[in-house]
C-alpha positions in Angstrom: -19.9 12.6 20.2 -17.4 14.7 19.6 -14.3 13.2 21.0 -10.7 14.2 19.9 -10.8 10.4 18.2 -14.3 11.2 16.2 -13.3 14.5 14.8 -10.2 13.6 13.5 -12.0 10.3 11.9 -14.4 12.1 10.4 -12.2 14.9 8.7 -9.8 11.9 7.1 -13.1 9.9 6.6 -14.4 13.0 4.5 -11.4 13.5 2.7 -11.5 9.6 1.6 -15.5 10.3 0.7 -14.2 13.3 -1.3 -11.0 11.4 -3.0 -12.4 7.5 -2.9 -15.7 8.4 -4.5 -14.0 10.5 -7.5 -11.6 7.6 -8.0 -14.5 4.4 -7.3 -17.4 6.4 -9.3 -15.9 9.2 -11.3 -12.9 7.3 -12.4 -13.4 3.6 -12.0 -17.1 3.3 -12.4 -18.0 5.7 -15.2 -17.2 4.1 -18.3 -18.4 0.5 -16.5 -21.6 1.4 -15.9 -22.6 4.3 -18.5 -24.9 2.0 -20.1 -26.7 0.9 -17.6 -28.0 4.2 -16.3 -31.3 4.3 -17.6 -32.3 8.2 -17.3 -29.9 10.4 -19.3 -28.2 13.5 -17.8 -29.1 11.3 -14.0 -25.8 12.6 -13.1 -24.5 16.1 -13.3 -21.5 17.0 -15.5 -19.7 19.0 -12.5 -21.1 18.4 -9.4 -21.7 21.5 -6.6 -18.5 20.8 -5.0 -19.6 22.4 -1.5 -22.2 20.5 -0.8 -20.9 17.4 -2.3 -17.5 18.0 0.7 -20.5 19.0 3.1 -22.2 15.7 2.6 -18.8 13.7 2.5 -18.5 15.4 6.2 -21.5 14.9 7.0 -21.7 11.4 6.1 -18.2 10.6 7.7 -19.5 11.8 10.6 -22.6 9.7 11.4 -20.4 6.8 9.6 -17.6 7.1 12.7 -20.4 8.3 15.7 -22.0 5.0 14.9 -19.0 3.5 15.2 -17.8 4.7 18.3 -20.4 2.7 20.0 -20.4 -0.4 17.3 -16.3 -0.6 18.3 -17.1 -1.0 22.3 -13.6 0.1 22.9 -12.8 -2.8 20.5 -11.3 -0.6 18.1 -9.1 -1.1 15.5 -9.2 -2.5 11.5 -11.0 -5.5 12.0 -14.1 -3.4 13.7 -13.6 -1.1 11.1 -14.0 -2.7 8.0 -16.3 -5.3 9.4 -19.1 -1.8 10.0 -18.1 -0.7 6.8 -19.1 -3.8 4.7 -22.2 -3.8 6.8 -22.9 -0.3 6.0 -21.9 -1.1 2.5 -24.2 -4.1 2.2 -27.4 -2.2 3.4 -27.1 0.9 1.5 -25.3 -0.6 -1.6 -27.5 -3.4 -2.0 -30.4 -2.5 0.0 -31.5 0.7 -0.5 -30.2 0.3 -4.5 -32.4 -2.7 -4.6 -35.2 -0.5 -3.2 -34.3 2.5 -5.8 -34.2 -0.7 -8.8 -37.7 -2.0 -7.7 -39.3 1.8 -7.5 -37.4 4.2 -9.9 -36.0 3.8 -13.9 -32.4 5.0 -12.6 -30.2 2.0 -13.2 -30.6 -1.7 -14.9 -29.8 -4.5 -12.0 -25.8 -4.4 -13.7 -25.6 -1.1 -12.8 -27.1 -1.8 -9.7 -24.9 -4.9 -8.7 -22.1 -3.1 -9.8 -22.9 0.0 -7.7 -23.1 -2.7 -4.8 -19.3 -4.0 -5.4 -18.1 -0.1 -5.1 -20.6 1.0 -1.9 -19.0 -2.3 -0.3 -15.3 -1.3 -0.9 -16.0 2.6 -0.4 -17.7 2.1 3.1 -15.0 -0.8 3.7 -11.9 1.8 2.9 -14.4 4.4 6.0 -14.7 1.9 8.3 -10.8 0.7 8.0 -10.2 4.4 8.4 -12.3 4.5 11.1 -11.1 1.8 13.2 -7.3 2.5 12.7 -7.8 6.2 13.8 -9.6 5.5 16.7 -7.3 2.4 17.6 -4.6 4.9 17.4 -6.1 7.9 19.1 -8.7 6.4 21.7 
């Protein structure tokens, strides 16, 4: 659990969560889907930065444990991005389909859309993931 492989994937798995999800939704995916959020002031105007980089960390970290055993020593970018677009599929379009069918948060644009970037943001992880422990495993 917390091999010399994991730890170092999770800290550059963080720092992509930190700097790939202020680039795919602070940057990229604002102006595209401002209209489609449905409850206004649904996201803060500055986020708590400390518990957004502990949540990155956590998150990288249960995003490479589960890896370690999805790889079965089979490590490297293919693994990687193949877990990531999994991951990417259930909670982009899973769990958003879930919050679309239960909550007044986002129109199904917004939703899909939100889909497109959880796919490449948990792709870019899992790439990380499997080239870091390809490298150091």
């Amino acid at each position: 659990m917390f091999s010399k492989a994991n730890l170092i994937a999770t800290l550059v798995a963080a720092v992509w969560g930190m700097g790939g999800g202020f680039l795919l939704w602070g940057i990229i995916a604002e102006p595209l889907m401002a209209d489609s959020v449905l409850i206004p002031d649904l996201i803060k105007a500055e986020p708590d930065m400390a518990f957004l980089a502990l949540g990155c960390l956590i998150q990288a970290f249960g995003f490479c444990s589960i890896y370690r055993k999805f790889g079965m020593e089979n490590y490297g970018a293919s693994t990687g991005l193949n877990m990531g677009i999994l991951v990417g599929i259930m909670i982009g379009l899973g769990e958003k389909m879930i919050d679309y069918a239960t909550a007044n948060m986002m129109d199904m644009q917004g939703t899909l859309m939100n889909f497109v970037i959880y796919v490449i943001f948990f792709g870019v992880t899992g790439l990380i993931a499997g080239l870091i422990y390809q490298k150091v495993s």
